[in-house]
C-alpha positions in Angstrom: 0.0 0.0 0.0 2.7 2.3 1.0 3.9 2.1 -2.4 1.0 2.0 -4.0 0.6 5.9 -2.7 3.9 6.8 -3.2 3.1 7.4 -7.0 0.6 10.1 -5.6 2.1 11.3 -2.6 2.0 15.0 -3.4 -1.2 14.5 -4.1 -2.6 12.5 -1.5 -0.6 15.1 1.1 -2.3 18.2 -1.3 -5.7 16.5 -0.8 -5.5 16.8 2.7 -5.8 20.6 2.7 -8.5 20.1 0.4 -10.8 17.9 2.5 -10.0 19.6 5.8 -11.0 23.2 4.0 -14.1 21.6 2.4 -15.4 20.4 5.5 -14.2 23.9 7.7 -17.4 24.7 9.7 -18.0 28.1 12.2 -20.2 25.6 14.5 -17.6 24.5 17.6 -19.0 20.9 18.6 -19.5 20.3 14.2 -15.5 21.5 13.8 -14.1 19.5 16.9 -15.8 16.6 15.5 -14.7 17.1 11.7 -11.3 17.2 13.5 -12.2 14.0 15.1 -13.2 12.1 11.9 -10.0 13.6 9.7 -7.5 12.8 12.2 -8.7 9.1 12.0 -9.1 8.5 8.6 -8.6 5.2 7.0 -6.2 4.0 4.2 -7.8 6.4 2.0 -8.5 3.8 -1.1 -11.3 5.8 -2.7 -9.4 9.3 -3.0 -6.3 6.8 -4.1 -9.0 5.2 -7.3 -10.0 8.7 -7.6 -5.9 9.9 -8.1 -4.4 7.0 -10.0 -7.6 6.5 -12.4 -7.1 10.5 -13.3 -3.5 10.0 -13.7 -3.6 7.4 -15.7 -6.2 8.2 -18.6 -4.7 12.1 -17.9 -3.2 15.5 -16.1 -4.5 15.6 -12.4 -6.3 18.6 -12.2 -8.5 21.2 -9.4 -11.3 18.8 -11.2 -9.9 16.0 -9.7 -9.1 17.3 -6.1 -12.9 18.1 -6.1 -14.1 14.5 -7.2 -11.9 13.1 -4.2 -13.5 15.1 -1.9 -16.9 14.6 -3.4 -16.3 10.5 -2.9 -14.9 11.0 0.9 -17.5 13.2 1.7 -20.2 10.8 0.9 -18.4 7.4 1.8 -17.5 9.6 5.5 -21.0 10.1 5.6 -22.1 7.1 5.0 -20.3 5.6 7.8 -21.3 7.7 10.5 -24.6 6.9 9.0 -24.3 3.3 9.1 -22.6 3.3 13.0 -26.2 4.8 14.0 -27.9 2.1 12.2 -26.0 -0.3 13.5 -25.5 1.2 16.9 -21.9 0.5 16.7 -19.5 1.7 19.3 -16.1 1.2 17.3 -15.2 2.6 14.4 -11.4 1.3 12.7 -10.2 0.7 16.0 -11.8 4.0 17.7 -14.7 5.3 19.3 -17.5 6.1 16.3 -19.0 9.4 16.6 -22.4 7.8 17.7 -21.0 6.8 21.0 -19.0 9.6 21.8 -21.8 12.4 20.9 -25.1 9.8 20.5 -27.1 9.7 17.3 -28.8 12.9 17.0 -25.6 14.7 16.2 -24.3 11.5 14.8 -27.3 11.6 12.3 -26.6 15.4 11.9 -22.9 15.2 10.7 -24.1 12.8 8.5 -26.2 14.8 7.3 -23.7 18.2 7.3 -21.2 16.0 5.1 -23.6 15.1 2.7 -24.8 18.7 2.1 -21.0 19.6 1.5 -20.9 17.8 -1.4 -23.4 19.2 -3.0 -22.2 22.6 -1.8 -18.9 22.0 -3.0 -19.9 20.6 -6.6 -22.3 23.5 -6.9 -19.5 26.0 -6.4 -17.2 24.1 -8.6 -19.6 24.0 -11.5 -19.1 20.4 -11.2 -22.5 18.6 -12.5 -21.4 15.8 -14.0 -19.5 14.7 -10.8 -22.2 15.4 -8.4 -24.6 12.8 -11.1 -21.8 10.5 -10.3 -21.7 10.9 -6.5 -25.8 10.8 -6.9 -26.4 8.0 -8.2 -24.1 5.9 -6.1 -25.6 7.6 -2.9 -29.2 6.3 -4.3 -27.7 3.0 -4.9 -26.4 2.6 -1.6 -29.4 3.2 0.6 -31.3 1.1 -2.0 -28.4 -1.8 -0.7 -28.8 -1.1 2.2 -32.6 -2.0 2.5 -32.7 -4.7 0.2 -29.9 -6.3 2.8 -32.1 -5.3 5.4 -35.4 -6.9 4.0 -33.3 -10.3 3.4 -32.3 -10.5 6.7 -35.4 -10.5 7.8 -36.6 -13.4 5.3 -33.9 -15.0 4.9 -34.3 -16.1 1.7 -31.5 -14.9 -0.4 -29.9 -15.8 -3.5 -26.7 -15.6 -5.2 -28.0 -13.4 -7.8 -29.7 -11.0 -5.1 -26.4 -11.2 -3.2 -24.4 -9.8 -5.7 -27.3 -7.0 -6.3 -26.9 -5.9 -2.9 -22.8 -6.0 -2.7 -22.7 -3.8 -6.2 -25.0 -1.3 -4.5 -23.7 -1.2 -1.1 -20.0 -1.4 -2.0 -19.2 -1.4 -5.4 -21.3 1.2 -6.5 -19.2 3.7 -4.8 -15.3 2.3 -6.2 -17.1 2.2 -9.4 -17.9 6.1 -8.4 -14.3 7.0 -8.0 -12.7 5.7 -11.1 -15.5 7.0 -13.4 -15.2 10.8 -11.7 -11.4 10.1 -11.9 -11.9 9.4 -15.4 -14.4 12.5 -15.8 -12.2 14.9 -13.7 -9.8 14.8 -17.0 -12.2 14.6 -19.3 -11.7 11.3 -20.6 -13.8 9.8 -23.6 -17.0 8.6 -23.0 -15.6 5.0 -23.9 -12.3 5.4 -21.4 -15.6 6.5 -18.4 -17.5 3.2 -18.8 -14.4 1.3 -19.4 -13.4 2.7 -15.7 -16.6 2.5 -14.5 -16.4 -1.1 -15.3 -12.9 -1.5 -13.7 -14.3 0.2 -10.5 -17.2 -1.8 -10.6 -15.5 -5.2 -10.3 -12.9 -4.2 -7.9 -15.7 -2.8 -5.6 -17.6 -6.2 -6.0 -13.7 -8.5 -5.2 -13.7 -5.8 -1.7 -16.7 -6.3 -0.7 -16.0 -10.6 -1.3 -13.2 -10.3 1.0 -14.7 -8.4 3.5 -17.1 -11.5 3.8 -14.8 -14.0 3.9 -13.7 -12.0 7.1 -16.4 -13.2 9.5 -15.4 -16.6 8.8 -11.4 -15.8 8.7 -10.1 -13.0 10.7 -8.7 -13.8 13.9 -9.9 -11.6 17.0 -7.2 -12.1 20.2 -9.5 -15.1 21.1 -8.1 -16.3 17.5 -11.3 -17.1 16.6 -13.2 -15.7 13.8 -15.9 -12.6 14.6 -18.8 -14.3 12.7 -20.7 -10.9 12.9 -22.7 -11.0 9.5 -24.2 -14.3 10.9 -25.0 -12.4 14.4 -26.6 -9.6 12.1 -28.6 -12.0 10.1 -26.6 -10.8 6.6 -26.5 -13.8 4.4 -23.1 -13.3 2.6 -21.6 -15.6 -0.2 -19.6 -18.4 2.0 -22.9 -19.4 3.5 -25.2 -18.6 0.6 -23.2 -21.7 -1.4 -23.2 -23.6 1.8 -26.7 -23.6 1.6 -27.3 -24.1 -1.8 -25.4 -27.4 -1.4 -26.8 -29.0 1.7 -29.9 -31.2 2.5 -32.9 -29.6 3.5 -33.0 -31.1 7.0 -29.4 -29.6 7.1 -31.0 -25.9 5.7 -33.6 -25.9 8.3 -31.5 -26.4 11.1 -29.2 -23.7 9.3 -31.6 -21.2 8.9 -33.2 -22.0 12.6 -30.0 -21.1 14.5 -29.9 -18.1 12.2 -33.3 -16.9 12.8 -33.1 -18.0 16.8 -29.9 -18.5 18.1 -27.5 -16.3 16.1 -26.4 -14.8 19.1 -25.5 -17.5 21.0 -21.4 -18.0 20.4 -21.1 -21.9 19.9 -24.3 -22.0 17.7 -22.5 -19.8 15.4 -19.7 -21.4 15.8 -21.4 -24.4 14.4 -22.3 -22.3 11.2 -18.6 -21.2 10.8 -17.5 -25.0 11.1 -20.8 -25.8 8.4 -19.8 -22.9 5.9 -16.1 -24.5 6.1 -17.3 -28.1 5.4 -19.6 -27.6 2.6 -16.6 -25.2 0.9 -18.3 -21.9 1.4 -14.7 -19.7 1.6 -13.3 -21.6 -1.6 -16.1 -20.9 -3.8 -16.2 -17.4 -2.5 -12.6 -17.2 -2.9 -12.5 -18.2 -6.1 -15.9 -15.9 -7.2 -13.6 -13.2 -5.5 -10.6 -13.9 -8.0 -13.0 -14.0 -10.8 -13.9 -10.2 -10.2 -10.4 -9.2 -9.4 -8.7 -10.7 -13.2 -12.1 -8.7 -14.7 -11.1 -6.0 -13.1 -7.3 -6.1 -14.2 -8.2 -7.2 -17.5 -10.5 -4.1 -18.3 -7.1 -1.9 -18.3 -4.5 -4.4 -19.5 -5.2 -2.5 -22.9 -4.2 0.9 -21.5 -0.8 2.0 -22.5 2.0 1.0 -19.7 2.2 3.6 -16.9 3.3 3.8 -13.4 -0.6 4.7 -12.5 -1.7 1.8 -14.6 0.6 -0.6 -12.4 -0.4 1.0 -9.4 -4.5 0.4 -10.1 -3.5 -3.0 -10.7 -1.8 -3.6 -7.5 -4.3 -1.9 -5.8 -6.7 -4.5 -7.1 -4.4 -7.2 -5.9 -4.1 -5.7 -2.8 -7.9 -5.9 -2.4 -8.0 -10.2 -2.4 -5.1 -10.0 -0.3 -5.2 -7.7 2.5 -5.8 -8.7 5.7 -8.3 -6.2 7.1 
């Protein structure tokens, strides 16, 4: 990753001004928590597809500083949002701004980032990047309840499952490299191409971030299993499903409905999802997205920025949080 952004470092370090200006607020409490929020960002990955798409199709320009705010604003928004919704304590490691200042002014910061980007695009005279962010903001909350209705039927397919990841996820990667590819007035061709790109790297991340549940390690070393505690029906135990014996199913989708909270119930679906090769399928389904991805811009001309995207794609399948 670290060399990954060293392509764009001037940039990345120039974008910082930039966000922390766009989001500058006279309110106290709304400025000490905007401080809060910048000084624990994450690895920045959607300014970084913003950057590196620009670059490669072009000449980075103010048009592009303004499309990677546009994207943080709304993916920043999105997860104070979502830590409401959720009613989640942690964000990356820290307290989320729903427990430290409750979910009224949670809600409202949401709300105050989102109206920033539109500020901001309106000033810039920036219409065809605000459609961009639009759309993927509609797509998202429209992910975000379809999740929310299957959980609550359980009754979830493949082909609904990847619906919901390319709304919820991908929908905003697939964001970033088309206003990349905007911000530098790229052909119309060379903005779906990247939009495709974005689109299939956004559905391989959000693959990996459900093979976590039934991976990652916690300092009990055992994995979190927290979509199955939430009721999400992800692809590991979607294909577990599909290949088990309906007395196996039912008792599946019992513990789900009834006892996903108790630890060695879900334990039991972990060990299930494993036998009946839930995290090789998905593996490999994750891999499948990943070479789409890659293959969408193996016709581009050789670059630095070109070989970057690409091992930012690879570092997608292979990171390990």
């Amino acid at each position: 990753m670290q060399n990954i952004k060293a392509l764009i470092k001037p940039e990345m370090k120039e974008f910082e001004t930039f966000f922390k200006e766009a989001v500058r607020t006279k309110v106290p409490l709304l400025d000490i928590i905007m401080n809060y929020i910048i000084r624990r960002k994450g690895k920045q990955m959607r300014p970084m597809f913003v950057f590196l798409t620009a670059k490669m199709l072009g000449n980075i320009s103010e048009s592009t500083f303004t499309a990677a705010a546009l994207i943080e604003l709304l993916h920043t928004a999105t997860l104070v949002h979502d830590d409401v919704v959720d009613e989640a304590d942690k964000r990356r490691g820290f307290f989320s701004v729903n427990a430290l200042w409750k979910s009224k002014i949670a809600v409202l910061t949401g709300d105050y980032l989102l109206s920033r980007g539109l500020i901001l695009s309106v000033e810039k005279e920036e219409y065809s990047l605000l459609e961009v962010v639009s759309v993927a903001m509609k797509e998202m909350a429209e992910g975000e309840l379809l999740q929310i209705e299957k959980a609550r039927k359980l009754d979830i397919t493949e082909e609904t499952y990847f619906e919901i990841i390319y709304k919820k996820t991908a929908t905003l990667i697939e964001s970033c490299t088309a206003a990349g590819a905007k911000s530098v007035k790229a052909s119309d061709e060379d903005v779906n191409n990247m939009k495709l790109f974005g689109r299939y790297a956004g559905i391989a991340f959000q693959i990996k971030d459900d093979l976590f549940d039934y991976q990652k390690t916690n300092i009990t070393g055992k994995p979190t299993g927290n979509d199955i505690k939430e009721k999400k029906m992800t692809l590991p135990l979607i294909y577990a499903l599909q290949n088990a014996e309906n007395s196996e199913k039912r008792k599946i989708l019992k513990i789900i409905r009834k006892y996903n909270s108790n630890a060695e119930k879900v334990k039991d679906i972990i060990d299930f999802v494993k036998m009946k090769g839930g995290l090789e399928y998905s593996e490999k389904k994750m891999n499948e997205f990943k070479n789409k991805a890659i293959d969408i811009i193996q016709n581009y001309p050789d670059s630095e920025a070109k070989q970057a995207l690409i091992s930012l794609v690879n570092y997608i399948v292979v990171r390990r949080k």
